[in-house]
VMD Tcl script that draws the C-alpha trace (Angstrom):
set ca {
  {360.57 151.46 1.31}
  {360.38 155.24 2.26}
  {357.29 156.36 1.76}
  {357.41 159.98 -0.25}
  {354.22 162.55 1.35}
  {352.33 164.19 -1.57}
  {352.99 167.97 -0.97}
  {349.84 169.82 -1.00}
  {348.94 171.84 -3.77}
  {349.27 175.87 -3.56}
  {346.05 177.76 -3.46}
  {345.36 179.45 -6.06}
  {347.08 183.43 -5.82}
  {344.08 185.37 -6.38}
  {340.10 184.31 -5.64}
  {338.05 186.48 -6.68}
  {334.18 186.11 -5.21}
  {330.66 187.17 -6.63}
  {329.16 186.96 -3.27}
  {325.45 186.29 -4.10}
  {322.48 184.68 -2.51}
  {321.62 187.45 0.80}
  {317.94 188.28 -0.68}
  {317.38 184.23 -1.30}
  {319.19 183.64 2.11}
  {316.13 186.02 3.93}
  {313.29 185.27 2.29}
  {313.71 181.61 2.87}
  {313.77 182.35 6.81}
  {310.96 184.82 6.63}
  {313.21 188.00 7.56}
  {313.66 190.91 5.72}
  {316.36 191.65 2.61}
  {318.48 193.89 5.12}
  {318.68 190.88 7.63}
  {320.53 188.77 4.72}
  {322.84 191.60 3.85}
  {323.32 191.94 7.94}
  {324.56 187.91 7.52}
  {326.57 188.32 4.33}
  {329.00 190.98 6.31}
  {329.51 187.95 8.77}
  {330.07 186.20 5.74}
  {333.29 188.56 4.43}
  {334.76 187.70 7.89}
  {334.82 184.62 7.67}
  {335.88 184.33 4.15}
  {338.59 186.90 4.68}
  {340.38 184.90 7.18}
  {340.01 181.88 5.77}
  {341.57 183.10 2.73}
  {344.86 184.54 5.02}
  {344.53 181.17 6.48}
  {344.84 179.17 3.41}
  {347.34 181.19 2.14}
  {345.40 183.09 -0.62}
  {347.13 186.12 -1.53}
  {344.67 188.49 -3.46}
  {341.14 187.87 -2.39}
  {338.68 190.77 -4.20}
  {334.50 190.47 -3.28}
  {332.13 191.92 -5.45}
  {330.03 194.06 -3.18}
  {327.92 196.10 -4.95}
  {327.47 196.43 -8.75}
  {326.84 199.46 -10.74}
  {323.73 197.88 -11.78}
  {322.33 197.93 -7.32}
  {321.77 201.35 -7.57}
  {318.81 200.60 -9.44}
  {317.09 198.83 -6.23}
  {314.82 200.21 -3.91}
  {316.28 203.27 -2.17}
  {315.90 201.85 1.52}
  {317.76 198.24 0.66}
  {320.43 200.52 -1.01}
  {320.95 203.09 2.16}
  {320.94 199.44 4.37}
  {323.52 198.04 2.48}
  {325.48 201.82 1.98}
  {324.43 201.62 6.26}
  {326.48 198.54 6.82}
  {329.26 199.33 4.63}
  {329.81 202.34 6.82}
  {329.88 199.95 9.75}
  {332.18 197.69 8.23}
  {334.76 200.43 7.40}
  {334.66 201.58 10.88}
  {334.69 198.00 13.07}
  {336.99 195.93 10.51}
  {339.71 198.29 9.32}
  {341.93 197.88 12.74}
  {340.96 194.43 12.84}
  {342.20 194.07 9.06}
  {345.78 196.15 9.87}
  {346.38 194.30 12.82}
  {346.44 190.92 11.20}
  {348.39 192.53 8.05}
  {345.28 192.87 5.59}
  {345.83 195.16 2.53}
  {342.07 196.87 1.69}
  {341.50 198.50 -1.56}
  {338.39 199.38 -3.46}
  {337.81 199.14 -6.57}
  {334.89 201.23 -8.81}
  {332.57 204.40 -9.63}
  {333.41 206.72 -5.97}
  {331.89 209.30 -7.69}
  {328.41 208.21 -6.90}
  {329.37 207.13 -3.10}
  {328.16 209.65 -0.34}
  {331.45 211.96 0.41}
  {331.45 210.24 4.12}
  {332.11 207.15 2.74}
  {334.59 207.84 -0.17}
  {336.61 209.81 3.08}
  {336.57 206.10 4.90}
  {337.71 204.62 1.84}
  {340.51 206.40 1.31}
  {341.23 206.49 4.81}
  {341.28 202.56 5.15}
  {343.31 202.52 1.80}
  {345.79 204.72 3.54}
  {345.67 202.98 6.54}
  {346.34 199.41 5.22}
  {349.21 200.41 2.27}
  {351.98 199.11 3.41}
  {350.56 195.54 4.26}
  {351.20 192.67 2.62}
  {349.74 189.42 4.06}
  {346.42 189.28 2.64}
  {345.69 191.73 -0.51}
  {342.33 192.29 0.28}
  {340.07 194.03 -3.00}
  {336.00 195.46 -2.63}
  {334.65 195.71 -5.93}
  {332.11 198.54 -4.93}
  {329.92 200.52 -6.98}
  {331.82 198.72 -10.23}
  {330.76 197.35 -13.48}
  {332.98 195.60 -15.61}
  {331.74 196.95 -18.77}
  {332.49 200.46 -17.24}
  {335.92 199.92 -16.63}
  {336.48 198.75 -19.46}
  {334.48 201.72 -21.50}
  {336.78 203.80 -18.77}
  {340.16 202.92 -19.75}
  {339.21 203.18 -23.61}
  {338.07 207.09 -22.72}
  {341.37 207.24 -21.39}
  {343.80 205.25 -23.52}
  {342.07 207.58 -26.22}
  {342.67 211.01 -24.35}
  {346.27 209.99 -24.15}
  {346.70 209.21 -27.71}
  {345.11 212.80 -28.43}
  {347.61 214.55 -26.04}
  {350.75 212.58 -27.72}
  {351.21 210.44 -24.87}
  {350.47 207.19 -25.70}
  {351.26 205.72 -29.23}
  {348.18 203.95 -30.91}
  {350.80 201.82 -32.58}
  {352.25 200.19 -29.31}
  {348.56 199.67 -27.92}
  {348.79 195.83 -26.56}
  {346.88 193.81 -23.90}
  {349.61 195.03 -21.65}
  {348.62 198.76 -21.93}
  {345.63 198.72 -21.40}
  {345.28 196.22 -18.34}
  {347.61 199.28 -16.72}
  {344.31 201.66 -17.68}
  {341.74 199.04 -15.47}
  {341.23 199.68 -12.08}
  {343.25 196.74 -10.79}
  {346.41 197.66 -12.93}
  {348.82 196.28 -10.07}
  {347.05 193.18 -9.36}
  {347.60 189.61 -10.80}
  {344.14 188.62 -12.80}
  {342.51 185.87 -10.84}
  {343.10 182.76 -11.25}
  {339.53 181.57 -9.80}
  {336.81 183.24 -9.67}
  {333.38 182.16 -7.26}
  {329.81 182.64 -7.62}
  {327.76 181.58 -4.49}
  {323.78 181.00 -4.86}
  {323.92 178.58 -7.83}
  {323.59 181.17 -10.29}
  {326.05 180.77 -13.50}
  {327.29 183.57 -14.59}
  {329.95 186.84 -14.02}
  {327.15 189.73 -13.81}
  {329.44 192.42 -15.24}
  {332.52 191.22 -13.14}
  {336.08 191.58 -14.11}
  {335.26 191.04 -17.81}
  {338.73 191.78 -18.96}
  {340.70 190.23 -15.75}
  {338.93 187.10 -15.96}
  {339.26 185.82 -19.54}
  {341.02 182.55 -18.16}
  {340.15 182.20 -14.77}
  {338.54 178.70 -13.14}
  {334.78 179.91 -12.77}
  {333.26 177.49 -10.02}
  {329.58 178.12 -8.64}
  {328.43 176.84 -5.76}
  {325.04 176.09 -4.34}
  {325.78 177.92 -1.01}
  {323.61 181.22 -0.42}
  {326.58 183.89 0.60}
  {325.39 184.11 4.42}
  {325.98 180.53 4.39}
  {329.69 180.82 3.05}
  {332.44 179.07 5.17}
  {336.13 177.99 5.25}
  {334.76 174.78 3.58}
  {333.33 176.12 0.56}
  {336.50 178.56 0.11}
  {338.20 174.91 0.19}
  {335.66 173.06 -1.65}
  {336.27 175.44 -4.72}
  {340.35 175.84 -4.22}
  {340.07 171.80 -4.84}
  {337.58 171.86 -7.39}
  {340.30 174.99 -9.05}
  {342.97 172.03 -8.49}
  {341.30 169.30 -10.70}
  {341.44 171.39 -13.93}
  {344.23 171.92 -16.12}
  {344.59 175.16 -17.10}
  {345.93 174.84 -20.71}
  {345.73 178.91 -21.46}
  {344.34 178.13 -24.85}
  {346.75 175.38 -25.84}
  {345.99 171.77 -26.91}
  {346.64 168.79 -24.07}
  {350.04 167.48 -23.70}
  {351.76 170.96 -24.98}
}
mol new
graphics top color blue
foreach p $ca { graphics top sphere $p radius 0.5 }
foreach p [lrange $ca 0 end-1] q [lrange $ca 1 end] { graphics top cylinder $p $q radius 0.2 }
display resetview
């Protein structure tokens, strides 16, 4: 009898990742904050091509939440520090293997330096396709939603939108992430359970999965631990089993 191979399940198209656990991840070892945050970069490596790997197409990280700016000044210019490093070591490194970057969140408040990366690593990456790769930086769910409602209502005012044709179509096109598929599974390392102000709107029936796993600890095998733990639901979208 011909035996018939069970074709592997496709991962899931967009991951999204509340990358937690670098404070916890230090003071366990005795080191300071900034050492953990030092790790978690190493971290977004790894995840980021394990992700291409696995054949993930939209990966987005939450970084930094509007809420960080309320730590201590010298953990936020470490982390603002290594950010700045990031954009200038991984970019290349993230166009040469076909990596789209985008950010995602409040610019305003980043130092000018850094908004001028951004945009330059946005600019740099456009046209690539392999890996849709998306920092949630200086963002807040609640804001963006608060955002688009300022500006679905400034439209309306000026004639240009029709309050009558408002849908959930309209104003996903208002969020920041307007051209990109809501994920399908979102992360949380650091066994903490819950979304901490993270794609409130985008999320509404993704797979939430937390994991025990401090972030500087994060590897390919957690990535797949969670894609197969995403694989044993059924995603029923609101409708009763067997429809």
């Amino acid at each position: 009898m011909e035996t018939i191979l069970k074709q592997p399940s496709p991962p899931p198209t967009h991951v999204a990742i509340i990358m937690d656990g670098n404070g916890r991840w230090a003071a366990r070892r005795g080191l300071p904050r900034t050492v953990g945050h030092q790790r978690g970069i190493e971290a977004v490596r790894r995840t980021v091509e394990a992700a291409g790997e696995l054949g993930v197409g939209y990966l987005t990280l939450y970084s930094f939440s509007t809420e960080n700016w309320n730590r201590p000044q010298a953990e936020i210019g470490e982390l603002m520090r290594l950010l700045r490093v990031y954009l200038r070591s991984e970019v290349a490194e993230l166009h040469r293997n076909n990596v789209r970057l985008r950010v995602i969140g409040d610019r305003a408040r980043l130092a000018p330096d850094i908004a001028e990366m951004v945009a330059h690593a946005e600019e740099t990456t456009r046209s690539n396709d392999a890996l849709h790769l998306t920092i949630a930086l200086s963002y807040g769910g609640r804001q963006e939603i608060a955002d688009a409602a300022r500006r679905i209502a400034m439209d309306a005012k000026r004639g240009v939108l029709d309050p009558e044709t408002l849908d959930e179509a309209t104003v996903g096109s208002y969020l920041f992430t307007n051209d990109l598929p809501d994920p399908d599974l979102v992360i949380r390392t650091s066994g903490e359970k819950r979304i901490s102000n993270f794609l409130l709107w985008q999320s509404a029936y993704a797979e939430l999965v937390f994991v025990d796993t401090l972030w500087p600890d994060f590897t390919r095998s957690d990535l797949e631990m969670a894609i197969g733990e995403y694989h044993r639901r059924e995603r029923r979208y609101g409708a009763s089993v067997g429809s």
